[in-house]
N, C-alpha and C positions, 0 to 999 in steps of 0.2 A: 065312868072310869074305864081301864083297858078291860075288857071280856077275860073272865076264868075260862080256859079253858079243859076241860076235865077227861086227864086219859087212863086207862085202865089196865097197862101191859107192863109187862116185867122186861121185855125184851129189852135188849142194847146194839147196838151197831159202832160198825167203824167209823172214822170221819169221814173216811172215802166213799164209804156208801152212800152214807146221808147227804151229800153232797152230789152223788151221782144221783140218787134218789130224786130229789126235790127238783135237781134240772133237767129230767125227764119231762115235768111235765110243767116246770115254772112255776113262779112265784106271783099272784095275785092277790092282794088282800082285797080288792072283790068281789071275790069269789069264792063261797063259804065252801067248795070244795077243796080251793086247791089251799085254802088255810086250813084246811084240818088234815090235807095230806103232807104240807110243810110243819103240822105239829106233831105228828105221830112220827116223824123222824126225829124230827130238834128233842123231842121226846126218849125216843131211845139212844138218842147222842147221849143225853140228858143221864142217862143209866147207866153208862160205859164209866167207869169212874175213875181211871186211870188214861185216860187219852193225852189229856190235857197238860198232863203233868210228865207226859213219854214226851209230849212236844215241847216241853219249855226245858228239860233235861237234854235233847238234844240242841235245843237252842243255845245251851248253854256252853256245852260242849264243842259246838262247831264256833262260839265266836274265841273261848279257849286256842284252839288250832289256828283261827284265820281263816276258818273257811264258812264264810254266811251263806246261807239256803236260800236268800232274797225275798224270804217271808217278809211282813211287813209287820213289825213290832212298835209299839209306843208304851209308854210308863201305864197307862191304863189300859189299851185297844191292843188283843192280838187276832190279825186277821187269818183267818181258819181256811177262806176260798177266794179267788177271785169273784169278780163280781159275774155273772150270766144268768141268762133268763128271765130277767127280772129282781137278783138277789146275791146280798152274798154274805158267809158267816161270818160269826166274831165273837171272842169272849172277851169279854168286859172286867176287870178287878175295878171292886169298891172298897179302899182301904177306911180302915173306922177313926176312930179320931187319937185313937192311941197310937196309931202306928205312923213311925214317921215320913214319909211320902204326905201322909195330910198334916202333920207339923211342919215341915219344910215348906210345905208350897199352898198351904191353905186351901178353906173347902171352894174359893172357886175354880180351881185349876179343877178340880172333879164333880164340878157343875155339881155340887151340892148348896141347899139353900136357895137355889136363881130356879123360881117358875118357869115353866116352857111347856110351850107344845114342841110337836114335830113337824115337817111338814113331806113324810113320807110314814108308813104302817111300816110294824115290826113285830117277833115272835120275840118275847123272851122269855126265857127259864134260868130257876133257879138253881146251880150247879155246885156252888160250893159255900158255906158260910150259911149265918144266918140272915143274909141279903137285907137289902139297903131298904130304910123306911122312905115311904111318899105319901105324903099327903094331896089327895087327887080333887079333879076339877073336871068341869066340860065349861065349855063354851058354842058357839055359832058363828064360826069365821065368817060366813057372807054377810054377818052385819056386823065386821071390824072392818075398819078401811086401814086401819093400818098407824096411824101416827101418833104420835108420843104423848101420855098423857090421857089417850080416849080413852073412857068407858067400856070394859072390856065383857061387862056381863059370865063372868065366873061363876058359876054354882058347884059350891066344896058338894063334895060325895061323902068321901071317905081318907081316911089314914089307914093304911094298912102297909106289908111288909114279904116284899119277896122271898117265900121261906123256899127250902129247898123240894125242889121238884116243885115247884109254881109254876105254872105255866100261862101267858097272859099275850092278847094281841093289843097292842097300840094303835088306834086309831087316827091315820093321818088327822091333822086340826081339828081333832075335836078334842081330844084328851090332852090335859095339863097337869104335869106333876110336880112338884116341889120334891127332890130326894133333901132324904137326912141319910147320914154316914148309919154302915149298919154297929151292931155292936162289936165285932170283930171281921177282919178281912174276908170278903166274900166277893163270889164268879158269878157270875151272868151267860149265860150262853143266848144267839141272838139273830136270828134270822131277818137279816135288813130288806126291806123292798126297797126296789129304783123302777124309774123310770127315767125318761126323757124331761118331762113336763115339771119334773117335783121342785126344779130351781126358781120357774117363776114361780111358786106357794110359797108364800113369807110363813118364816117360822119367827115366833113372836118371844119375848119373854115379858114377864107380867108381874106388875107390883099386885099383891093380892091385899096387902093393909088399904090399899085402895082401890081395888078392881080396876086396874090399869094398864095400858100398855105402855110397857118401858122402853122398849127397844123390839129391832128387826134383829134375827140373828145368823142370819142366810144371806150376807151380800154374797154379788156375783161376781166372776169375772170379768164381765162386760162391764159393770160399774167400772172397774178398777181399772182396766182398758177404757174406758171412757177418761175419767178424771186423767190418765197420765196424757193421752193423746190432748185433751184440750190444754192440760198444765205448760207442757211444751210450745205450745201458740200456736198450732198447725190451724188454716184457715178452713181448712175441710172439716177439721176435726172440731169445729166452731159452729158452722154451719150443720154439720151432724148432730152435737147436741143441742141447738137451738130445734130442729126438727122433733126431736126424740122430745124435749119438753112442751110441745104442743099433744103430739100425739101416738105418743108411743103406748101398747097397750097395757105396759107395766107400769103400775103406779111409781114402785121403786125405782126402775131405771129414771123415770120422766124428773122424781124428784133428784137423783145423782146428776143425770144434765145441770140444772139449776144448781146445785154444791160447786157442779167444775166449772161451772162460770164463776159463780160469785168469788174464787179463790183467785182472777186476775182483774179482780176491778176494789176503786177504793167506798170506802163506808156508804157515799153518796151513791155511786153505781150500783154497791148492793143491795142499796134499800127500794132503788127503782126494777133492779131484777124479782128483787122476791116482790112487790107488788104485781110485777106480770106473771112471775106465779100462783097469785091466789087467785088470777083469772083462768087463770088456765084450764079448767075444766075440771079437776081431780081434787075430791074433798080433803085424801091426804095430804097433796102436797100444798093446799091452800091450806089447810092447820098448822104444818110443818114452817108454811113460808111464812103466817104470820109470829109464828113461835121467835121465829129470825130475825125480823124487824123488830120484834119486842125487845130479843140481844140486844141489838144496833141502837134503839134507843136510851139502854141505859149505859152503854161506853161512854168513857170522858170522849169529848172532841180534842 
């Protein structure tokens, strides 16, 4: 499950600090130094206990007038910094099931209930409320390939519950949590890593009644740029992903090629594309591709 981390100081700080702090010297979750120097900030963010609430009173205020800050707000997600260094903050609301945001829009709009890993590391703390329950997992990414239905080898830890002042690191693919809504509205405060490389890492979501993998939950751009350029019929964009499904070194992309073909050819064409899919070298997208033909075969003609 994510690491406890365990701090011992009464201190507090501004957001500005903490923020200038951490990207002094960056954000690494490799590196057991520079995570305990991004927790003993997010930590005395963490103690500051009115910040948060100076920033959403102004928020408030300025959309009153017409005048937005160009912060970037969402019903759950408000972002604290841009991203640098390697990171960047964010407090999190988890409304509970009484409140209405999770009656109106139900627990999957607030990825409650839906297993997942991640596929970048993060600091979070618990900041307001009596924080959202999870019931936790690991796994072994390098022996999922990836496709729908695999054996996902899940080993449950623990159920436990982000109380406040918890402070906890998320370990890119390895840790999986299931959230449940907490008992009453609660904050997260949330020190996110990036990098360059974290989009090719598929982030998975997982049936656990069957230790399974249900879905990829990180498509990319380039998929998406892939499928429309081949949807349109461009002949470069044909011959691009006919390449990219031989041997592109993303499992994902390679099976998106074969998606944005099969969507301009009829039943017989597709059945003969995903059979050169399952040659293709890549054990996910031969699972995938036979999954497809299985479709294909039970359609009326």
């Amino acid at each position: 499950m994510p690491h406890v981390i365990s701090l011992d100081e009464d201190a507090s700080c501004a957001l500005g600090e903490c923020v200038d702090a951490i990207a002094s010297t960056g954000f690494d979750a490799r590196d057991e130094g520079s995570i305990m120097h991004a927790s003993q900030w997010l930590g005395r963010l963490g103690n500051n206990r009115t910040f948060l609430g100076d920033i959403m009173v102004r928020e408030l205020q300025d959309r009153a007038t017409g005048v937005p800050d160009g912060s970037a707000y969402g019903a759950q997600a408000i972002m604290l910094s841009s991203a640098q260094a390697g990171f960047f903050l964010r407090a999190n609301i988890w409304p509970s099931a009484d409140d209405h945001a999770y009656r109106a829009s139900g627990a999957a709009s607030f990825v409650y209930e839906l297993p997942h890993d991640h596929n970048f590391s993060f600091l979070t703390h618990g900041y307001f409320g009596p924080g959202y329950v999870s019931d936790y997992y690991e796994y072994d990414y390098e022996q999922v390939a990836g496709w729908r239905g695999e054996e996902a080898g899940l080993r449950f830890v623990e159920r436990s519950t982000l109380t406040p002042g918890k402070l906890m690191l998320y370990r890119a693919n390895v840790d999986v949590h299931s959230q449940l809504p907490p008992a009453s509205m609660s904050v997260s405060l949330n020190v996110m890593g990036i990098d360059d490389a974290q989009g090719w890492h598929d982030q998975y979501g997982f049936d656990t009644a069957t230790d399974s993998v249900s879905a990829i939950l990180n498509p990319t751009s380039t998929e998406t740029f892939l499928r429309l350029a081949v949807g349109l019929g461009d002949a470069n964009a044909i011959e691009l992903a006919e390449r990219f499904g031989r041997n592109h070194p993303s499992d994902r992309l390679r099976l998106a090629s074969f998606e944005a073909r099969s969507l301009l050819l009829d039943r017989s064409g597709q059945d003969d594309l995903w059979r050169d899919a399952e040659k293709a070298g890549s054990r996910m997208v031969a699972q995938e591709a036979r999954a497809r033909r299985a479709q294909l075969e039970q359609m009326p003609l």
